[in-house]
N, CA, C and O atoms as a printed pandas DataFrame, in Angstrom:
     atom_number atom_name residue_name chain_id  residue_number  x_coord  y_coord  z_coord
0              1         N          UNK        A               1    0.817   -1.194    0.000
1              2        CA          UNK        A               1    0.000    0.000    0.000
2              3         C          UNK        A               1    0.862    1.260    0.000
3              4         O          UNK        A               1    0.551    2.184   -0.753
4              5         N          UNK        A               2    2.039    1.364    0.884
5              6        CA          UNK        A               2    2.503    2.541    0.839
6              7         C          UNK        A               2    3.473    2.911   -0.300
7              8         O          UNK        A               2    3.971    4.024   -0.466
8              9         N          UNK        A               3    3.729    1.472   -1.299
9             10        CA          UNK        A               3    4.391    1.355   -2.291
10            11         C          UNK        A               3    3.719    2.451   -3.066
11            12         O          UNK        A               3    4.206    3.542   -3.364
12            13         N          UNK        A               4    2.133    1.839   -3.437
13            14        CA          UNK        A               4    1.966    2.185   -4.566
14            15         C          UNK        A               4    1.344    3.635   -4.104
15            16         O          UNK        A               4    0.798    4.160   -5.074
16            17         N          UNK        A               5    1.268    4.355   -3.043
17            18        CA          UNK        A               5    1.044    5.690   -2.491
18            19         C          UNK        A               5    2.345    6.631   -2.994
19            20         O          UNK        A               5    2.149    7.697   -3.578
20            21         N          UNK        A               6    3.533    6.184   -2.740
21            22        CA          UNK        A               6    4.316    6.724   -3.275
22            23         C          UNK        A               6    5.148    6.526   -4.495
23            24         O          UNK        A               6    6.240    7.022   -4.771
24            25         N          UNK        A               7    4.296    5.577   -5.264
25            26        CA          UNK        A               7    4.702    5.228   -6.803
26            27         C          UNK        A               7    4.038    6.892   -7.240
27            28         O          UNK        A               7    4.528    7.937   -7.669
28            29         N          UNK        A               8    2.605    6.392   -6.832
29            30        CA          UNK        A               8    1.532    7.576   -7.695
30            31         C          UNK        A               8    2.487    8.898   -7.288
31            32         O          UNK        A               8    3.156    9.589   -8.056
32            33         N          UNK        A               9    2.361    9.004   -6.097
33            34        CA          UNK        A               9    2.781   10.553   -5.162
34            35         C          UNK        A               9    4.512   11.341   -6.673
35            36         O          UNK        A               9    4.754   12.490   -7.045
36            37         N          UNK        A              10    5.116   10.167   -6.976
37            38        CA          UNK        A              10    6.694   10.349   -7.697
38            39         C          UNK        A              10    5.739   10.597   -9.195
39            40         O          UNK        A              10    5.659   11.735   -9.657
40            41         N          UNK        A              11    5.139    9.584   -9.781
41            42        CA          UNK        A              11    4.373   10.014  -10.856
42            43         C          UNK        A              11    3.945   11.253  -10.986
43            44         O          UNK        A              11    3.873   11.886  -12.040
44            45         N          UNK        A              12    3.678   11.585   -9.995
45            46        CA          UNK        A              12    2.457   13.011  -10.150
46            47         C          UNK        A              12    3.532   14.241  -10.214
47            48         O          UNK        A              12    3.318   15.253  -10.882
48            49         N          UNK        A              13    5.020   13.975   -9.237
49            50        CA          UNK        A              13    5.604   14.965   -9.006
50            51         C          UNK        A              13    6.333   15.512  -10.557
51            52         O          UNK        A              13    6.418   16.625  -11.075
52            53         N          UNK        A              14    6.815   14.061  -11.001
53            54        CA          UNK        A              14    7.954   14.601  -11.923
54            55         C          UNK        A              14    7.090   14.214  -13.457
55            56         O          UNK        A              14    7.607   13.851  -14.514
56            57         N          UNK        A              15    5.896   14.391  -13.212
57            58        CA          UNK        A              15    5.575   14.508  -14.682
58            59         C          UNK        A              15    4.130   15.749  -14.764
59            60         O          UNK        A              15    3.175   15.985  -14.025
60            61         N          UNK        A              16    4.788   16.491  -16.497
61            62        CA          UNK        A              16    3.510   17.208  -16.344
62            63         C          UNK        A              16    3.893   18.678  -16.214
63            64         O          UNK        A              16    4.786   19.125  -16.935
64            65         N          UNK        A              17    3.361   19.332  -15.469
65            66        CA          UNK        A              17    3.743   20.086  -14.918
66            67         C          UNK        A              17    4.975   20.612  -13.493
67            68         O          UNK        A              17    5.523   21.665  -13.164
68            69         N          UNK        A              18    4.957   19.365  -13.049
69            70        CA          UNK        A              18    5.846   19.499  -12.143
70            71         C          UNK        A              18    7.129   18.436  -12.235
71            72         O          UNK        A              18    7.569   17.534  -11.522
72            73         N          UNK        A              19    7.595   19.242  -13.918
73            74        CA          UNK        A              19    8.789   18.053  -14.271
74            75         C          UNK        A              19   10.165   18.454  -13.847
75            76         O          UNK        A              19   10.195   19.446  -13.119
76            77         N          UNK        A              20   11.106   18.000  -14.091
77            78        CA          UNK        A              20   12.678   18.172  -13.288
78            79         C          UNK        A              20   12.618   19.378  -13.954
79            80         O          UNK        A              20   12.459   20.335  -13.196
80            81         N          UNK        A              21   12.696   19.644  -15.141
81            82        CA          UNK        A              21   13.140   21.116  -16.115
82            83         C          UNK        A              21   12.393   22.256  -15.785
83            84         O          UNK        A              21   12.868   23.390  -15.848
84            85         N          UNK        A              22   10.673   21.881  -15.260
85            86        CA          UNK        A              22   10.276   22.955  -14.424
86            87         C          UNK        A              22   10.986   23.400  -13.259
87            88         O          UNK        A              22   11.512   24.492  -13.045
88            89         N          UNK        A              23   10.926   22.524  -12.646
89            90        CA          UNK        A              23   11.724   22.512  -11.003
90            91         C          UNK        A              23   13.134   23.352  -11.390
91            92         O          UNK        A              23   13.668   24.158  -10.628
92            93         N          UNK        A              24   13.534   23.061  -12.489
93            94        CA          UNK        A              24   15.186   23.784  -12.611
94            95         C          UNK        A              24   14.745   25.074  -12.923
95            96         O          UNK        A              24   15.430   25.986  -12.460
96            97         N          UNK        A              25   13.783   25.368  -13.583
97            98        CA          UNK        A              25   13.885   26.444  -13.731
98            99         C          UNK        A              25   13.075   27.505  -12.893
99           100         O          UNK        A              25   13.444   28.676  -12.985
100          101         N          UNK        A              26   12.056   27.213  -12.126
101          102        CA          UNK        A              26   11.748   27.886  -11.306
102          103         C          UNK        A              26   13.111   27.954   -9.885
103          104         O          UNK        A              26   13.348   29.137   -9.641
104          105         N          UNK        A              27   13.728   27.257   -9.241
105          106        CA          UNK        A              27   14.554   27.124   -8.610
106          107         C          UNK        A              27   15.390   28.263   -9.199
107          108         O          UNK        A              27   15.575   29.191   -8.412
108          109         N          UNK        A              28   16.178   28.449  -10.957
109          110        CA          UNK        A              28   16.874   29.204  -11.287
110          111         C          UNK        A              28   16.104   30.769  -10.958
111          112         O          UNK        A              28   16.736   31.572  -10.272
112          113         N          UNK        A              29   14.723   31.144  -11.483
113          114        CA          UNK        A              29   14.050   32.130  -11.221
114          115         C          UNK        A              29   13.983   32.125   -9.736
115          116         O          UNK        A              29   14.707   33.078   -9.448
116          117         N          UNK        A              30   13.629   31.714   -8.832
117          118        CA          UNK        A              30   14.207   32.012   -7.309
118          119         C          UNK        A              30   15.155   32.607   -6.990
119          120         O          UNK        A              30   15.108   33.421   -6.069
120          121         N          UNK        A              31   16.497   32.294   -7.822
121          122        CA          UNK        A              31   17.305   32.772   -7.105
122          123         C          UNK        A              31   17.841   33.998   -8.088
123          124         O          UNK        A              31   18.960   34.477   -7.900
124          125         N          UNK        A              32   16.914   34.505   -9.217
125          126        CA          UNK        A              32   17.252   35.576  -10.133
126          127         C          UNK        A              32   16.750   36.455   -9.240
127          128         O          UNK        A              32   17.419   37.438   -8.921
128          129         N          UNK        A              33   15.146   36.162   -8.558
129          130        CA          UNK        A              33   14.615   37.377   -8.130
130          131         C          UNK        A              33   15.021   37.808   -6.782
131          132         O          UNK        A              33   14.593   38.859   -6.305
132          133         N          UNK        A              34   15.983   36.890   -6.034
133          134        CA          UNK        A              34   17.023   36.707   -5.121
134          135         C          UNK        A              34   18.059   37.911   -5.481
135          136         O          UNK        A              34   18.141   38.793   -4.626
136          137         N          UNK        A              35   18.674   38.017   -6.379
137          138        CA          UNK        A              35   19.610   38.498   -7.030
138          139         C          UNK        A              35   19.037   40.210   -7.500
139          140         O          UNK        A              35   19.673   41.193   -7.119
140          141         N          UNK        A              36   17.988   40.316   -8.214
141          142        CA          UNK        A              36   17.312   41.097   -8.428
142          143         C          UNK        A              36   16.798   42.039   -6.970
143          144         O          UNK        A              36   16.872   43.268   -7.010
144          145         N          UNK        A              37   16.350   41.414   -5.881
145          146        CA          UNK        A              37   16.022   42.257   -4.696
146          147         C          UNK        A              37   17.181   42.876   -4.197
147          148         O          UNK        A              37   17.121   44.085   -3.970
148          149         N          UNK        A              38   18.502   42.104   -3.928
149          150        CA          UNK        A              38   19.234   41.868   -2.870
150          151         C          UNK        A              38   20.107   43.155   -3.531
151          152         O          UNK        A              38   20.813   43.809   -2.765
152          153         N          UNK        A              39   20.059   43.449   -4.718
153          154        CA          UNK        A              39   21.236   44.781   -6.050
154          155         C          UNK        A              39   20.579   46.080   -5.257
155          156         O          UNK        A              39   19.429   46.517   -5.217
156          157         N          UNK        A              40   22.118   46.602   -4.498
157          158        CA          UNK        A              40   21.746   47.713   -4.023
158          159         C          UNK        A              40   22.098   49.151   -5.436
159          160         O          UNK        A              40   21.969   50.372   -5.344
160          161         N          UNK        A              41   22.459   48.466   -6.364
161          162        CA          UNK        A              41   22.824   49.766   -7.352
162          163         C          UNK        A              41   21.212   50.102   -8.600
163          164         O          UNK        A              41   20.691   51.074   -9.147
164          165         N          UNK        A              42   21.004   48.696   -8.521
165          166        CA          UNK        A              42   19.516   48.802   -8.879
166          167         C          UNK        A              42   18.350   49.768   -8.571
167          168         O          UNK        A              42   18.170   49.892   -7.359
168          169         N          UNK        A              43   17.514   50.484   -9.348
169          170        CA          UNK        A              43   16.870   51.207   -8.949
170          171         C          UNK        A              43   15.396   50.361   -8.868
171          172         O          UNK        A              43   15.039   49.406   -9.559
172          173         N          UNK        A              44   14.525   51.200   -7.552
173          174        CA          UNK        A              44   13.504   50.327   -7.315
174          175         C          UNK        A              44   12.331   50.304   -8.473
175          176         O          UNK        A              44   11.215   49.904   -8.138
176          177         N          UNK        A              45   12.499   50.609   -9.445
177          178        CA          UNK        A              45   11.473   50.458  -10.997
178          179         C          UNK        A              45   12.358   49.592  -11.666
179          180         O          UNK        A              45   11.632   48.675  -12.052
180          181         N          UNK        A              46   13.258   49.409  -11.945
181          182        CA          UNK        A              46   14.237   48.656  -12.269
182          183         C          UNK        A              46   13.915   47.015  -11.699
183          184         O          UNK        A              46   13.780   45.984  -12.357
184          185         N          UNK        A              47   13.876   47.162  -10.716
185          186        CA          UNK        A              47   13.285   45.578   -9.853
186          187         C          UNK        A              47   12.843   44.935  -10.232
187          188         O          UNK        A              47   13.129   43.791  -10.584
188          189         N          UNK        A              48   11.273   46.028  -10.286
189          190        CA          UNK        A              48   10.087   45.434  -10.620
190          191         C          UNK        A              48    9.669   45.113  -11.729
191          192         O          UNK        A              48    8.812   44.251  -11.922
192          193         N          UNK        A              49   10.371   45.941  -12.800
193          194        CA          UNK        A              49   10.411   45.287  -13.877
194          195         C          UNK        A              49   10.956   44.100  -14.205
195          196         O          UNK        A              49   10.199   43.199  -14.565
196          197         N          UNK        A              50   12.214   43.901  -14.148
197          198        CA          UNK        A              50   12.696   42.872  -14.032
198          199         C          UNK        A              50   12.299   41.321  -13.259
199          200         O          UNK        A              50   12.665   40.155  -13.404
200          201         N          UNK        A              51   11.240   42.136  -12.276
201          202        CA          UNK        A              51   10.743   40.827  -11.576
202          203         C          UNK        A              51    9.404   40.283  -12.484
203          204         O          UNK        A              51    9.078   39.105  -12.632
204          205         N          UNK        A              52    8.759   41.425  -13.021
205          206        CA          UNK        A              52    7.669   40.873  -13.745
206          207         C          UNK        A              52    7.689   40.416  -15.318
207          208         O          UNK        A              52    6.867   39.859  -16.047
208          209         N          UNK        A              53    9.023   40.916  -15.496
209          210        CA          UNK        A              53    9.785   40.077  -16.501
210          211         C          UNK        A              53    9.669   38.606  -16.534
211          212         O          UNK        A              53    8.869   37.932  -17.183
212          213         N          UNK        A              54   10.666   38.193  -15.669
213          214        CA          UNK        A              54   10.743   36.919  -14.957
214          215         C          UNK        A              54    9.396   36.179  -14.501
215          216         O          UNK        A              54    9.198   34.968  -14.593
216          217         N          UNK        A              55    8.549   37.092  -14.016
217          218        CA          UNK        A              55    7.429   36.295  -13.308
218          219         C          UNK        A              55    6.656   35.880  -14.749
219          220         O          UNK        A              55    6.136   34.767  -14.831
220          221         N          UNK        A              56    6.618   36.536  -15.537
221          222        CA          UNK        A              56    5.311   36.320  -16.302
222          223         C          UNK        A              56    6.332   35.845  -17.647
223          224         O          UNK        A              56    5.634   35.679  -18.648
224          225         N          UNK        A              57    7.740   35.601  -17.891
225          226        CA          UNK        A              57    8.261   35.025  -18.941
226          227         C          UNK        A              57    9.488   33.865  -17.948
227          228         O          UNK        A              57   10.676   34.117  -17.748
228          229         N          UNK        A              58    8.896   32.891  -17.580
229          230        CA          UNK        A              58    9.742   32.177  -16.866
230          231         C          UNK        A              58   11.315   31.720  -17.365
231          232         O          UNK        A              58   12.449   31.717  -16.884
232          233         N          UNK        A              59   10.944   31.508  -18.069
233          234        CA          UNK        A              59   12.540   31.330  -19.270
234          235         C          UNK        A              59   13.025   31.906  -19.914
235          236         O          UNK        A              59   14.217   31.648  -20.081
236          237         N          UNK        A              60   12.472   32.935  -20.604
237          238        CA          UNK        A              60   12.870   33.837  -21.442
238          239         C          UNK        A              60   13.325   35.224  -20.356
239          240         O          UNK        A              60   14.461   35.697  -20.345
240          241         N          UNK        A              61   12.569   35.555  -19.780
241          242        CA          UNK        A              61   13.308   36.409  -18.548
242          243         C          UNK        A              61   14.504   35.899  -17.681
243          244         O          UNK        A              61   15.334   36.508  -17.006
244          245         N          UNK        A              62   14.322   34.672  -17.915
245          246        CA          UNK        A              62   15.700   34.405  -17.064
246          247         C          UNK        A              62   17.014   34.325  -17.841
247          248         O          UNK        A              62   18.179   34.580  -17.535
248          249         N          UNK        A              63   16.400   33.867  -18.994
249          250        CA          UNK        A              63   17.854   34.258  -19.998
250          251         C          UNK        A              63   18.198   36.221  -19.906
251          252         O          UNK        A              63   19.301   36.757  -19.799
252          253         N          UNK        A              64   17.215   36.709  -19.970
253          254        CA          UNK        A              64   17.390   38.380  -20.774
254          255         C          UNK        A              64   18.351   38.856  -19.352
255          256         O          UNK        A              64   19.363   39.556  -19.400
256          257         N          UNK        A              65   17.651   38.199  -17.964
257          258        CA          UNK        A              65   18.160   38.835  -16.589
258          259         C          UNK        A              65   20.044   37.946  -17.184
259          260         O          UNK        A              65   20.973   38.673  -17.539
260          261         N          UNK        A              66   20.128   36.980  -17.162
261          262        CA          UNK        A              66   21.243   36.401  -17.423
262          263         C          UNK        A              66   22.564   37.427  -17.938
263          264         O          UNK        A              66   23.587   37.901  -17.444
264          265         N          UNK        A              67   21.760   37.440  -19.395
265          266        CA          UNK        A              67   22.449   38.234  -20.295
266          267         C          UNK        A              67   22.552   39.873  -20.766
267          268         O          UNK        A              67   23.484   40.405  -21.368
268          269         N          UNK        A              68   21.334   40.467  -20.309
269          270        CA          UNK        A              68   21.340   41.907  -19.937
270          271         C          UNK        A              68   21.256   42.491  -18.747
271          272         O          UNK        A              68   21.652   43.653  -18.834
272          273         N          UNK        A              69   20.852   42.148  -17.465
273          274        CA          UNK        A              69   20.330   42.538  -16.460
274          275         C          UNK        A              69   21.318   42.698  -15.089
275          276         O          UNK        A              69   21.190   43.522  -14.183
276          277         N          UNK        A              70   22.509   41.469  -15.258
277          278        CA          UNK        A              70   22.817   41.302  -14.326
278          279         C          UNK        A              70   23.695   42.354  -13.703
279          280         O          UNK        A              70   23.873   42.445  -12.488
280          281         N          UNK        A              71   24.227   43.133  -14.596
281          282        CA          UNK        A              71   25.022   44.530  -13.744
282          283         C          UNK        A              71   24.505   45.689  -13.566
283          284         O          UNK        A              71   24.974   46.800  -13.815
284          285         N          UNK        A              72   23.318   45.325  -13.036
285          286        CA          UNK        A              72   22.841   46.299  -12.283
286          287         C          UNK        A              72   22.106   47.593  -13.113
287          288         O          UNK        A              72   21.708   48.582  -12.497
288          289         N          UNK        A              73   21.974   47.454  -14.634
289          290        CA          UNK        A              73   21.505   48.703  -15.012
290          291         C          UNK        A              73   20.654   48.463  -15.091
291          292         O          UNK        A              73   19.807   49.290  -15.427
């Protein structure tokens, strides 16, 4: 019984929506908007953009923060 509780429970986690490549990449966006709060040269419109970047383009904001964002302008 508790086998197949946590057969289903692993099924459910890593497929779908809640697959490893999601998980990587929300984990990576965690720690962008980590990065994004914590920039004291950052201005506070600057943030928020950048956060709703990220929030509402999960991958594609995390590349742009990657590759344009990260020094602070």
């Amino acid at each position: 019984m508790q086998t197949l509780l946590l057969d289903n429970l692993l099924s459910y986690l890593f497929s779908g929506l809640f697959s490893i490549p999601t998980l990587i990449i929300l984990i990576l966006d965690i720690m962008a908007l980590y990065s994004i709060w914590n920039n004291k040269t950052m201005s506070s419109t600057a943030k928020v953009i950048w956060s709703a970047v990220i929030f509402f383009l999960p991958l594609l904001g995390l590349l742009l923060w990657f590759f344009f964002g990260k020094d602070g302008k």
